[in-house]
N, C-alpha and C positions, 0 to 999 in steps of 0.2 A: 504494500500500500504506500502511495506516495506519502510524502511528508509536507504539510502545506502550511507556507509561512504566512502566507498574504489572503488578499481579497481585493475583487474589485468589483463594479457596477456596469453589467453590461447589459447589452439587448435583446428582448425575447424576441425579437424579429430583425428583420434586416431592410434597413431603409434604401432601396437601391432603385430608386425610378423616382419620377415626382409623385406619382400618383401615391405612391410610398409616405413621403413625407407630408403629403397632403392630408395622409391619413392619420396617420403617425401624431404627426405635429401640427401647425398649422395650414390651413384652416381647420382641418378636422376634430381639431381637439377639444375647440371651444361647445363642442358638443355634451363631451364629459361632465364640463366645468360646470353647463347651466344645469344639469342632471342633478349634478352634486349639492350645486346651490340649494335647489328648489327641494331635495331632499339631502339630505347630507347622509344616510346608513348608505347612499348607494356609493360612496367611496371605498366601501370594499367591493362594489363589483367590479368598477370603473377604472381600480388604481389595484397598485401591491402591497396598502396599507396593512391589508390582513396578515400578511406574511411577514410585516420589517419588525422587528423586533433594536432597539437601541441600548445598545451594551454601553455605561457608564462609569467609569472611576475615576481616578487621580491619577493611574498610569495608562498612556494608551499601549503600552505590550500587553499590559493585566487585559485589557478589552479587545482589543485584536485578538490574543489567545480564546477568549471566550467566545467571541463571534465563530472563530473560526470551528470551536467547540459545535455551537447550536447551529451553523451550517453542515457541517460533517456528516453530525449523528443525528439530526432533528430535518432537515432540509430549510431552516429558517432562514430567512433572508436577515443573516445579524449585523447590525452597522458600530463599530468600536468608535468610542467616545472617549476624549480625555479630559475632567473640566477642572479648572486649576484654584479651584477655593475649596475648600470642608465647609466652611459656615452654610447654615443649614438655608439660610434665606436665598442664599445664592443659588444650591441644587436647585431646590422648590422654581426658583425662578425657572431656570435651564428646561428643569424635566415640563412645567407646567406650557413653556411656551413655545417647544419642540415637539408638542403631542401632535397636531394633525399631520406630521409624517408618519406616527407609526402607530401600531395596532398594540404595542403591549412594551414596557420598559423594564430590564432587567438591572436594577441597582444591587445586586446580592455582592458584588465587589468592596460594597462600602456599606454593607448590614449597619456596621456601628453607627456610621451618619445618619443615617434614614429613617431608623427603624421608628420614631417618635414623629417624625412628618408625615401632617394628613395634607396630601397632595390633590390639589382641585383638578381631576383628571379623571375622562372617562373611560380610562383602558387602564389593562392588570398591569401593576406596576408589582416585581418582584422584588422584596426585600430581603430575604433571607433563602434558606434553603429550604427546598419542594422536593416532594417525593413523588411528582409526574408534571417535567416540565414541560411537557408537549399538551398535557391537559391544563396547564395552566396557562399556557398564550394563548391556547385557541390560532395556531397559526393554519394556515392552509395556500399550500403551495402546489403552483396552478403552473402547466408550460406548455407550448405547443407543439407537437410533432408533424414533421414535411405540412405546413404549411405555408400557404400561397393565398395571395393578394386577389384569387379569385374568384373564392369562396367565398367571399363578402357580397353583399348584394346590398344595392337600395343606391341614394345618393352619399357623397363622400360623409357628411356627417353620421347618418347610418350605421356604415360602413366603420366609420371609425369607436363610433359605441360598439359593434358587434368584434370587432379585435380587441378590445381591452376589457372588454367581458369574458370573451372568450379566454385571453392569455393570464387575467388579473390583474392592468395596468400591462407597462410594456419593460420593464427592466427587473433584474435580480441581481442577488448576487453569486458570483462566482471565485471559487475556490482557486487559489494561485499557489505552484512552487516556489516564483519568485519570492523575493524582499517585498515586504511592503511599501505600498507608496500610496501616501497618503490621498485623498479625492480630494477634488475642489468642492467646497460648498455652495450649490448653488439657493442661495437665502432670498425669503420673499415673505410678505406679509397678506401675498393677496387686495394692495390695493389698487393695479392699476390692469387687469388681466386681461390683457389684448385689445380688443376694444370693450370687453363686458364689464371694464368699471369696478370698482370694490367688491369684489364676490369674496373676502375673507380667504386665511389661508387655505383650507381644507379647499376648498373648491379650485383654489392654483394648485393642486397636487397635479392634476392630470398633464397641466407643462409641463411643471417641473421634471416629471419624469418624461417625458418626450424630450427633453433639453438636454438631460443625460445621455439618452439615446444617441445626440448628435454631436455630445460630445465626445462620446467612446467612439461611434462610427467613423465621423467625423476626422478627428485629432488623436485618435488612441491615448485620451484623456478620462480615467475615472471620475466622474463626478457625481453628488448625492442631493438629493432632493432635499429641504430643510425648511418648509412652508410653518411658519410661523403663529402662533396667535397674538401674541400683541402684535398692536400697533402703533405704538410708544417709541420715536425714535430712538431716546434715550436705552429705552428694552431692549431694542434693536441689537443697540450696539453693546450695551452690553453683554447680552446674550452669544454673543458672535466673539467676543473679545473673552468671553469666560470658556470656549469652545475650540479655541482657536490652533490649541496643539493639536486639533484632530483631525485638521484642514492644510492643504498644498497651498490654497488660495481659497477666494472668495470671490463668487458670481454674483452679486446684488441682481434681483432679477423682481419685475412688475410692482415695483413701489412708488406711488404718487408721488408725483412734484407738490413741494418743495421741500416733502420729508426725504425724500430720496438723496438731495447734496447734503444733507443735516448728517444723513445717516452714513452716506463717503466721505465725507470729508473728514468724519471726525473719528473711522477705521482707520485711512488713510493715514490720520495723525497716530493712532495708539496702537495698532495691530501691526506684526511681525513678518506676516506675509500679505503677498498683494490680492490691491483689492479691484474690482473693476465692475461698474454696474454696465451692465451690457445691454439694456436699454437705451442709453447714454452713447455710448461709446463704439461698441459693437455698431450700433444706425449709423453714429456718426463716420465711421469709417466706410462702409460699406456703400452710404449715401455721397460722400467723396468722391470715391474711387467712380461710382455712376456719374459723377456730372462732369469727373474729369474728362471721361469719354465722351460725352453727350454734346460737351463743350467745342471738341475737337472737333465731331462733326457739323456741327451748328454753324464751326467755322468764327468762334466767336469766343473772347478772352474771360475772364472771371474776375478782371480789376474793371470790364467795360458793364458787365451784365446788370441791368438790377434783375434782383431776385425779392421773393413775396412768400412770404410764411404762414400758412396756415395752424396756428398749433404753436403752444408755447409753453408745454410742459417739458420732461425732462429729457425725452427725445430731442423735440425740436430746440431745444437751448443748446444741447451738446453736440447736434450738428454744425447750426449758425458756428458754434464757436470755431468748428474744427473750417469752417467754411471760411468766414473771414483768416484763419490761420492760412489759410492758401492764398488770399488773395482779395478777398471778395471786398469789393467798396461800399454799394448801393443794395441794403438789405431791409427789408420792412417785414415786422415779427404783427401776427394777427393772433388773436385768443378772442373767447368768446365774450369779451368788453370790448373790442374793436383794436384798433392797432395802440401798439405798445411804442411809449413814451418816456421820455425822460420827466419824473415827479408825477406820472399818472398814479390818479387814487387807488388804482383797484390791483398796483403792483404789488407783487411779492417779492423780498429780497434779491432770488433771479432775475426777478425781470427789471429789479432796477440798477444790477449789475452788465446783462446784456445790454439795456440801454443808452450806456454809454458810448456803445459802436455801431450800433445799431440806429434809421430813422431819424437821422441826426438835426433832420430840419422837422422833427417835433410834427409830423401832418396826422392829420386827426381824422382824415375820411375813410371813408369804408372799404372793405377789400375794395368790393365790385369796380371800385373807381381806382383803388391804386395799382390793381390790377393790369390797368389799360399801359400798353407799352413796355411791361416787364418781360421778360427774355426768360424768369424761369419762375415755376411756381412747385414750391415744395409742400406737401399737404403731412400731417402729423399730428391729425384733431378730428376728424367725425364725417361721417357717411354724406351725401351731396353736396359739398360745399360748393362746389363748382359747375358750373353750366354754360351749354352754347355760346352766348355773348360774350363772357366774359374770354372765356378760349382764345376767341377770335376779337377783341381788342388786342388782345398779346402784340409785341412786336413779332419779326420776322423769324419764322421757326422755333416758335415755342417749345418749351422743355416743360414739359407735366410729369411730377413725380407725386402720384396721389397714396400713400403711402398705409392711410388707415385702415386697421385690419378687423377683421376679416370683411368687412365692407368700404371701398376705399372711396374718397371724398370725390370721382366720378371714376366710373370705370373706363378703364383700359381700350376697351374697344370706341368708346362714346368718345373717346378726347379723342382717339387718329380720325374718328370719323367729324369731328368740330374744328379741324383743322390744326392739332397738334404734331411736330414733327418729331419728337419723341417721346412716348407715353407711355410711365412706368409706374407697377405697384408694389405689393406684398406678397402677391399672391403668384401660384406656382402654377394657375393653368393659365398664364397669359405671358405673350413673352415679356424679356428684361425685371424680372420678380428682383425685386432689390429688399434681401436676406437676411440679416445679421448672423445668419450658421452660415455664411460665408466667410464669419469673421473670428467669430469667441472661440471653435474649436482649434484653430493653427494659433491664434494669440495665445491663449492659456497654454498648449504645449510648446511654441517661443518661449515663454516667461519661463514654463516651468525646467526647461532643458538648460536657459541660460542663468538661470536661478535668482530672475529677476523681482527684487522687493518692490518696486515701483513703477507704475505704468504711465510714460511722459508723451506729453502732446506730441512729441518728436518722434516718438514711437506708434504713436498714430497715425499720424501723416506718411512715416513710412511704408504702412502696413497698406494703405487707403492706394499711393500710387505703383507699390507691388501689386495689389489685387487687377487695378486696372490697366497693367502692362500685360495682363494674360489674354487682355483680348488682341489681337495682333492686328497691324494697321491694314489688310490686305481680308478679316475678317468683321472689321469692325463698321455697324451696320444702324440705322436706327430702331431695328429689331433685337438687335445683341449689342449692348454696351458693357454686359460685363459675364462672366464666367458662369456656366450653371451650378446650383444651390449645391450639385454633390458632384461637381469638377473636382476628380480625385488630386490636380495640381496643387490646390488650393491651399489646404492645410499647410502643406510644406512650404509653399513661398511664402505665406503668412509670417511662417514660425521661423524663417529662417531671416526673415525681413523687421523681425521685433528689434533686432537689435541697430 
């Protein structure tokens, strides 16, 4: 029998087409999530919460050994925890705000802390020793044999309830000879899930494990689901900062603006390993790298263009930013109070930091009008925002990047046909889908090969015009501006381009 040191978090299926990750991830996913919302027991249908089991101490070899333990001889899917306080208020916090990832928590490492905390939790939390551990998680582990993506029937959302039903969610764990190496945490509160709005953590489980997926697929990068119940920046971080020896890195993933730079900026200042919210950053690169292309064919420069923003949460701030880093001069940020301003009432600390560089002559009218004569319109805020006239005041070859998901602010087909010269979304059945798993699974294996603590604007930017040198000048098309979502090149230029 081998002898297994490690563990990692891989794929119960294999994302290898778009229809795949359509399914898989998005759009398909958001299907889970409102299921889950609307009922929350069906998270054990939907996800592999019934099965994770969260091993906890003060040593993460003490939890690694034991996961690997309840994987072995039990089939649990055990995930090793190392958290770096005893104080009883501290676990309580940890364990109470890590629950809607798992179905059942094993503290018997640290019986003496525990045994006197009543823990506000809906699943068996083990404190001591049990004489049938298997009766006492209640776990059940679910996997699927020779299947195929064509067994599914119905429309993609269907489709993608009946594969994580079927499978129990879409990842486990898997048993390794290697050394361990530790996963990325990918952390969320549940406030910002795709386009469905604050659906609380348990109902972001069903990304977050798809994100995994893309991450192992992807980047040959382990990473864990870690959907949160508070919503407490402050919680956030500490939570994350009490956790942190059990983490390579750290994913920030679907947390409202403006708790979202609260909650990196102040990892970024106190935590060990890097941090990166890929909402943020991940678009913003990816959204780069697309206009750097877009531009070229347009035939048209990025210090001449204005450009017009729809959306002014955390996406759209961490693109602008990475956008003027290129070049950009003439940019006007829109949110649902109308455009953003330098001393406008309805700013938030973002936005009265962007607009310092941003709208600089202070104009106060509405998209529809500043619209007229813009060269590119980036959308990053909510389903029809955009219509026939407005398209067509554009100047000459307009750039539509309508980005909102799973319903994007006009679709794809509607802007070439209103006169748009290249028109790009999120979504995977139309061409130029502009990704962010184009980006986070070669970033995170970058950082993590060069064993980088910190992730710099400069490293974005390098990452944004690597991506978009993979379209070749001789390929390059207003149909294809950038590489597809599972272009096996990708990762590796990514990762090799971090530095």
């Amino acid at each position: 029998m081998p002898k297994y040191n490690g563990l990692k978090i891989v794929s119960k299926v294999d994302v290898d087409s778009k229809e795949a990750l359509s399914i898989v991830y998005t759009p398909g996913v958001a299907a889970s999530c409102i299921e889950i919302k609307n009922n929350p027991e069906t998270v054990y249908d939907y996800t592999n919460r019934e099965n994770s089991v969260a091993v906890i101490s003060f040593d993460y070899e003490s939890s690694l050994n034991r996961a690997i333990f309840l994987k072995s001889t039990l089939s649990i899917d055990a995930y090793p925890f190392e958290i770096s306080s005893k104080a009883s208020d501290k676990i309580k916090l940890v364990v109470e705000n890590i629950e809607p990832s798992f179905g059942a928590m094993d503290l018997s490492l640290i019986e003496e802390y525990v045994k006197n905390i009543d823990f506000n939790v809906q699943i068996p939390v083990l404190k001591g020793k049990t004489d049938n551990l298997k009766e006492f998680f209640l776990c059940v582990s679910k996997n699927l044999f020779m299947f195929s993506y064509d067994k599914l029937e119905g429309n993609n959302s269907e489709k993608s309830l009946q594969l994580r039903k079927m499978a129990g969610g879409v990842i486990e764990v898997e048993l390794t000879e290697e050394k361990q190496k530790k996963p990325v945490g990918i952390v969320s509160d549940g406030s910002a899930v795709l386009g469905l709005g604050d659906i609380k953590g348990l109902a972001g489980l069903p990304v977050m494990e798809g994100k995994a997926v893309l991450f192992q697929q992807l980047g040959e990068v382990s990473a864990m689901p870690l959907c949160l119940k508070t919503q407490n920046a402050d919680k956030i971080v500490e939570t994350v900062l009490l956790l942190q020896n059990s983490f390579s890195g750290i994913n920030l993933e679907d947390i409202k603006a403006p708790r979202c730079f609260e909650v990196e900026n102040k990892l970024i200042e106190k935590a060990d390993i890097p941090i990166f919210h890929d909402d943020q950053h991940g678009t913003a690169v990816v959204v780069a790298a697309a206009l750097l292309n877009a531009l070229v064919l347009a035939d048209k420069k990025i210090e001449d263009v204005k450009i017009i923003f729809s959306g002014a949460g955390a996406a759209a701030i961490a693109v602008c930013k990475l956008i003027l880093a290129l070049g950009a001069k003439n940019v006007v940020m829109f949110d649902i109070d109308g455009a953003i301003y330098k001393g406008r009432e309805q700013n938030n600390f973002a936005h009265d930091e962007i607009s310092n560089y941003t709208n600089l002559g202070c104009i106060k009218t509405p998209l529809k009008e500043q619209i007229k004569g813009a060269d590119v319109f980036i959308g990053l805020s909510a389903p029809d925002i955009l219509n026939e006239e407005m398209i067509k005041s554009m100047n000459k070859n307009p750039i539509i990047f309508a980005l909102a998901n799973p319903v994007p602010e006009i679709m794809p087909d509607k802007a070439k046909e209103f006169g748009a010269f290249i028109s790009a979304s999120g979504r995977s059945d139309f061409p130029n889908q502009i990704n962010n798993s184009l980006v986070f699974p070669g970033l995170f294996k970058g950082v993590l090969e060069h064993n980088i603590k910190k992730i710099t604007t400069q490293m974005k930017l390098n990452c944004a015009f690597a991506l978009a040198s993979l379209v070749k000048d001789d390929e390059l098309n207003p149909d294809y501006i950038l590489p597809d979502a599972l272009d096996i090149r990708v990762p590796n230029v990514i990762s090799e381009n971090v530095v």
